[in-house]
N, C-alpha and C positions, 0 to 999 in steps of 0.2 A: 468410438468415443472421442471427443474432442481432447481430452488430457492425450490420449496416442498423437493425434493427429500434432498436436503440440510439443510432443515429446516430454513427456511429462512420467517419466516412466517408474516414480517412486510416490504416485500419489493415489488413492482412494479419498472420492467423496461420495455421502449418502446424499447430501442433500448443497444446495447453493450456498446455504449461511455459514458451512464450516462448522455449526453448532453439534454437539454429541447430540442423539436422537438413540434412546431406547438402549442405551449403555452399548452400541455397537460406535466401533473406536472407523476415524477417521483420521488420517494421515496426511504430509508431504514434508515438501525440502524444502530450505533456500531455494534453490536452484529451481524449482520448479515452481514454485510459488511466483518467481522472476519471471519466467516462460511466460506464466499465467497473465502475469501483469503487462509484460511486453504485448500480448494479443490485446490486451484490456486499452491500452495506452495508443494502440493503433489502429485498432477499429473502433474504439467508441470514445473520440476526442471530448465528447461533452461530457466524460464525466472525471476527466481531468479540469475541463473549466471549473464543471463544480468544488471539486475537491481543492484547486487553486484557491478558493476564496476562503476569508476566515468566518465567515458567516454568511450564513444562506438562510432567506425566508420562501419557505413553501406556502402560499395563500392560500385561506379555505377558500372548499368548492360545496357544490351540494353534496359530495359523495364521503369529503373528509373534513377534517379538521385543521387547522393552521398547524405549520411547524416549525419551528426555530431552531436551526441545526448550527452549532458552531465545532469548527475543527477540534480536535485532540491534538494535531500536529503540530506544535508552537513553532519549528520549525520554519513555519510558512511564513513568517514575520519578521523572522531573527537570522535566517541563513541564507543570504544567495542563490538566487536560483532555485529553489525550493518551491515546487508545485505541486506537495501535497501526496497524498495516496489514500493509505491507509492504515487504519490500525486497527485492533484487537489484543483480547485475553480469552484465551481458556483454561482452567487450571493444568491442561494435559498439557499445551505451547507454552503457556506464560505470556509475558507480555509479546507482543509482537508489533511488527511498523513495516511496512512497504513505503520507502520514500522514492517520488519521482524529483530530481535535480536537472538542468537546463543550464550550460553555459554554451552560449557559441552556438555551432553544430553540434556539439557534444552532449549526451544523456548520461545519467548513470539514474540504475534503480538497484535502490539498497534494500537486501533484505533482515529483518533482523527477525531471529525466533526463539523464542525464550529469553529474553533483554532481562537484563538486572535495570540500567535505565535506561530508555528507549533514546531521550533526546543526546543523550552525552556519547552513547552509542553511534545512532546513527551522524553523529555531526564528526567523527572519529571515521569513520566507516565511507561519507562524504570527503575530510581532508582529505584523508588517505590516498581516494580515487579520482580527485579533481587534481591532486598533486603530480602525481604519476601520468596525468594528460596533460602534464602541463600547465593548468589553468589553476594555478592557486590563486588566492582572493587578494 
């Protein structure tokens, strides 16, 4: 399984979307959920572009329909370095945010799960660890 190979060693999923399926419970961590993101962030650069942007238009084809996708990560406008990830809710995690940051050479990716507020969270969660590298704004 790719979660081994990743070291991912506190996680179960049934399916890709993380979504419950058939009331059988799916799990992780911070920490692993990071792993996940660190592989996501290094092999598949383009969907960091994507998720950099605050709007994205998918064009109709013959096969779909158009689509107008804008961030949930206000972040991406308002914070330094902020390029975005991802976010989700399930009532089992709550809110949740995977932020990727960029200063320098420096990355950080913040995980937050089960957030009261995602954005005051993760911008706390960012000082924090741009502070401690040094690189505060």
């Amino acid at each position: 399984y790719k979660r081994q190979q990743l070291g991912m060693n506190n996680t179960f999923f049934l399916n890709p979307s993380g979504l419950e399926e058939d009331f059988a419970r799916q799990y992780s961590t911070a920490l692993d959920v990071a792993l996940m993101s660190r592989y996501l962030i290094k092999n598949y650069p383009s969907v960091v572009d994507i998720s950099s942007q605050p709007y994205v238009l998918i064009e109709k084809t013959s096969t779909h329909q158009d689509y107008e996708m804008y961030t949930g990560i206000n972040l991406l406008t308002t914070y330094p370095g902020v390029l975005g990830l991802k976010t989700g809710f399930t009532p089992e995690a709550g809110l949740t945010l995977v932020t990727l940051a960029r200063r320098g050479d420096k990355e950080i990716i913040g995980v937050l799960l089960g957030a009261v507020n995602r954005r005051d969270d993760a911008k706390e969660l960012l000082d924090y660890s741009f502070k401690n590298l040094g690189l505060e704004i």
